[in-house]
C-alpha positions as CSV (number, residue, x, y, z in Angstrom):
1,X,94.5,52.6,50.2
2,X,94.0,52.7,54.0
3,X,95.2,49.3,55.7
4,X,92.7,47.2,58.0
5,X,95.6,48.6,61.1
6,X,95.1,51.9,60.1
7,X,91.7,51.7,59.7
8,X,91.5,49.8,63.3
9,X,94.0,53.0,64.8
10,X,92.2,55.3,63.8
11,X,88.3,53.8,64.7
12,X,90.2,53.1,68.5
13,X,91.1,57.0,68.4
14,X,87.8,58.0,67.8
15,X,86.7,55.4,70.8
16,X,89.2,57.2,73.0
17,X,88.0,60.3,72.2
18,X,84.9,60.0,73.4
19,X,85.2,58.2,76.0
20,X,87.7,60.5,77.5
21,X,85.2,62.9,78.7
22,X,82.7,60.9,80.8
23,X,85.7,58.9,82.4
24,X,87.6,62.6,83.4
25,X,84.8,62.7,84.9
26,X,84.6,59.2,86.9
27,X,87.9,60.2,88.0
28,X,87.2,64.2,88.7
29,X,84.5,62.4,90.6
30,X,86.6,60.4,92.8
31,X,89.2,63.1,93.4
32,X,85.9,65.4,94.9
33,X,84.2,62.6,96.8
34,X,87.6,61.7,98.3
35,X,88.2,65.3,99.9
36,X,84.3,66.3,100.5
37,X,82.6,65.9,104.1
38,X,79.2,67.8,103.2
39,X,76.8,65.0,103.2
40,X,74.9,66.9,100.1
41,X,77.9,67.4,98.1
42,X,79.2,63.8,98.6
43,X,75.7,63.3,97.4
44,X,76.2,65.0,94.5
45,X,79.8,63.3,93.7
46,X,78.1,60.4,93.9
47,X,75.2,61.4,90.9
48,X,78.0,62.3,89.1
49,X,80.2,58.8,89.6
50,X,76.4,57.1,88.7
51,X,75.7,59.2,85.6
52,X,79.4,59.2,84.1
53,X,79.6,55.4,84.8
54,X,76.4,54.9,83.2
55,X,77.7,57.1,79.6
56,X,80.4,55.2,79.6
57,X,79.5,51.6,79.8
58,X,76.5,52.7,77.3
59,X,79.5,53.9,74.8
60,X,81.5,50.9,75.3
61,X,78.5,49.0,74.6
62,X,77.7,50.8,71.7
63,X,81.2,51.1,69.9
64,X,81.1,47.2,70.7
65,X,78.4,46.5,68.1
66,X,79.2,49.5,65.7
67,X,83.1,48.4,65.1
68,X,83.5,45.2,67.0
69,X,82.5,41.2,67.2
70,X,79.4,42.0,69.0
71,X,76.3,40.3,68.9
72,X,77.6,36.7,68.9
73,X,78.8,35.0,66.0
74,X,75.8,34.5,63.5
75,X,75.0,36.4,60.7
76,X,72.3,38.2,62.1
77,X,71.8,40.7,65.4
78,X,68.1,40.8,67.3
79,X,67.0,44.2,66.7
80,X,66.3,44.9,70.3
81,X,70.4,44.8,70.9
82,X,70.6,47.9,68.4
83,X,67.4,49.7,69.6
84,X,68.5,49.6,73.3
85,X,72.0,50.7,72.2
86,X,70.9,53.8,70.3
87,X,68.4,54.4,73.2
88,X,70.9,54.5,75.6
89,X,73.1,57.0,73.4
90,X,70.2,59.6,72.6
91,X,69.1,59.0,76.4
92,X,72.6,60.1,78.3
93,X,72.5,63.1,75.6
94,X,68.9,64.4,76.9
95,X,68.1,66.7,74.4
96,X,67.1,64.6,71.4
97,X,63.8,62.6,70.6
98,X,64.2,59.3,68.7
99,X,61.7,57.8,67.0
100,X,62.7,54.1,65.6
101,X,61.1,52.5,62.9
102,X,62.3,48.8,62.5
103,X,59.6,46.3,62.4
104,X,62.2,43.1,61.7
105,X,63.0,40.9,64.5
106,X,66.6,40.6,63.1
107,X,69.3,42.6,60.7
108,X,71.6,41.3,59.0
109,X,74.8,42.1,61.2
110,X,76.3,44.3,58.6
111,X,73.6,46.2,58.5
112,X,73.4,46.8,62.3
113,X,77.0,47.7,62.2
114,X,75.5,50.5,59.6
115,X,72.8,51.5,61.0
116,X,74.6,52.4,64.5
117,X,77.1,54.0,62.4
118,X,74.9,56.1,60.9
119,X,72.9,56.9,64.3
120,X,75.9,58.2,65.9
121,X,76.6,60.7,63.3
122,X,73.2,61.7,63.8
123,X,73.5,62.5,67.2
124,X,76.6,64.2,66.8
125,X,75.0,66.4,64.3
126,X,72.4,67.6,66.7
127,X,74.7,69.6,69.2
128,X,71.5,72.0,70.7
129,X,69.3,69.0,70.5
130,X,66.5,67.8,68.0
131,X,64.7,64.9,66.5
132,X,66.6,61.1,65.2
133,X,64.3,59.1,63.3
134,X,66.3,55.7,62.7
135,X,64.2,53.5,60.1
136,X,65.4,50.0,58.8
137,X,63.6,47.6,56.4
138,X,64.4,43.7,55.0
139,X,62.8,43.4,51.4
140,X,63.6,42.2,48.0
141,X,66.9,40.4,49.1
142,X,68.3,43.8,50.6
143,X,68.1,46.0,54.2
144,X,67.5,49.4,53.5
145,X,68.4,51.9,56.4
146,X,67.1,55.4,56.8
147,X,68.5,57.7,59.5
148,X,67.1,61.4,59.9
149,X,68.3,64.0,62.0
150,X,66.7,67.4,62.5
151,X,67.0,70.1,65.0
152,X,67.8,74.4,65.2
153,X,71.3,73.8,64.2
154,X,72.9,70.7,62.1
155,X,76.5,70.2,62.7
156,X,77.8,67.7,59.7
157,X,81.4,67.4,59.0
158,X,81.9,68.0,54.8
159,X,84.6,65.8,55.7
160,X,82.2,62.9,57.1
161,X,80.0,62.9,53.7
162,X,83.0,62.7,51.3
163,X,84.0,59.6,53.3
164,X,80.0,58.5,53.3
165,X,80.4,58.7,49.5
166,X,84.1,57.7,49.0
167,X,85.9,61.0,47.8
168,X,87.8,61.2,51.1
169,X,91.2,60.8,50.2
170,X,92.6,58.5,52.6
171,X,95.5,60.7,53.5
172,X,92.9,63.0,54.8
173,X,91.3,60.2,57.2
174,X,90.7,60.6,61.3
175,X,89.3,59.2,64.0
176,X,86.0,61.4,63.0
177,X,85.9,60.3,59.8
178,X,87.5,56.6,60.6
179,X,83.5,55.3,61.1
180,X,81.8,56.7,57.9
181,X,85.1,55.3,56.3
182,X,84.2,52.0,57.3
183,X,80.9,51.4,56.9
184,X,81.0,52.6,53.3
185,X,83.9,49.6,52.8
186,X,81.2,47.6,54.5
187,X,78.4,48.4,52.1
188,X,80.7,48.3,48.9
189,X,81.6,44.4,50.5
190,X,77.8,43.3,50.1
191,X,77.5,45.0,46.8
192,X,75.3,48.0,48.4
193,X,76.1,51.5,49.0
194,X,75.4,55.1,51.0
195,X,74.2,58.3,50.6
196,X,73.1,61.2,52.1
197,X,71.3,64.8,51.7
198,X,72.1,68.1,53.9
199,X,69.3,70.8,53.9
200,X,68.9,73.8,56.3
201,X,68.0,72.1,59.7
202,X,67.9,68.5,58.2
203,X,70.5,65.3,57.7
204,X,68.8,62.8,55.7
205,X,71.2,59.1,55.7
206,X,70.5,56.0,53.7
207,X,72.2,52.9,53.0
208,X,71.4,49.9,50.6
209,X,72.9,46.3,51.6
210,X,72.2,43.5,49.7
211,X,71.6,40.3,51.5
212,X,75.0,37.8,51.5
């Protein structure tokens, strides 16, 4: 069974992994700005500095919520934190639509931490673009979370959906997988669970959590 360290290594890999690119680019950024005197390339160096700084304080931000202590230290996060997180995400990617669907004014923060999850392997399945429809509802003592992602081509690791449903062995675990990894042990904590559905051109995501 993978240990809470690994767990935590492998979750920090995947944060250093993508952050690695927009910050190349803060610092390719630099390097360029540094040696340029054209006033419209400098110009451009510095769109560059403001757009890579922007993706990677909205990842930080993000990864914050979805694997840390974010959101204070209360059981429940204001669904305007998650919104504006995935928002941000979809936003620096500029070629998917989102269309959220969460009419409570709080989540449970387990469940935020799921539903973020679950976003971000959305948007990593849309490569050339598409539609993520993100939908969360309290009722009946549980939070039920639906995330949809559709576009020309879906790109969904098998590898990601065996550890959505537990048959990832955990020698075969990675900083890809590391997330889906730990929001299953999440759900399986509040006595809930995952699942998921892969058609041609569609990712269909759902989680159950049962209220503490």
């Amino acid at each position: 069974m993978t240990s809470s360290t690994d767990l935590a290594a492998l979750l920090c890999s995947r944060l250093c992994h993508d952050l690695l690119s927009p910050v190349g680019a803060l610092s390719n950024g630099l390097e360029l700005l540094r040696d340029e005197r054209d006033a419209e390339m400098r110009h451009r160096c510095m769109e560059l500095l403001e757009q890579s700084a922007k993706i990677s304080a909205d990842k930080l931000k993000f990864f914050r919520l979805a694997y840390g202590a974010a959101g204070g230290f209360g059981d429940t996060v204001p669904v305007e934190e998650p919104r504006e997180l995935v928002r941000a995400l979809v936003g620096d990617n500029g070629r998917i639509a989102l269309s959220w669907s969460v009419n409570d004014e709080v989540l449970p923060k387990a469940a935020v931490k799921v539903l973020l999850n679950l976003a971000a392997i959305g948007i990593d399945a849309l490569p050339r673009g598409g539609e993520l429809d993100v939908g969360a509802e309290r009722r009946e003592g549980a939070t039920e979370i639906a995330v949809r992602a559709a576009g020309d081509k879906v790109a969904f690791d098998v590898a990601i959906g065996r550890a959505l449903e537990g048959t990832l062995p955990d020698d075969e675990l990675s900083g890809r997988t590391a997330p889906a990894h730990m929001i299953r042990l999440i759900a399986e904590e509040h006595g809930g669970g995952l699942q998921y559905a892969l058609a041609e051109g569609t990712l269909v995501m759902g989680a159950v959590l049962p209220d503490a």
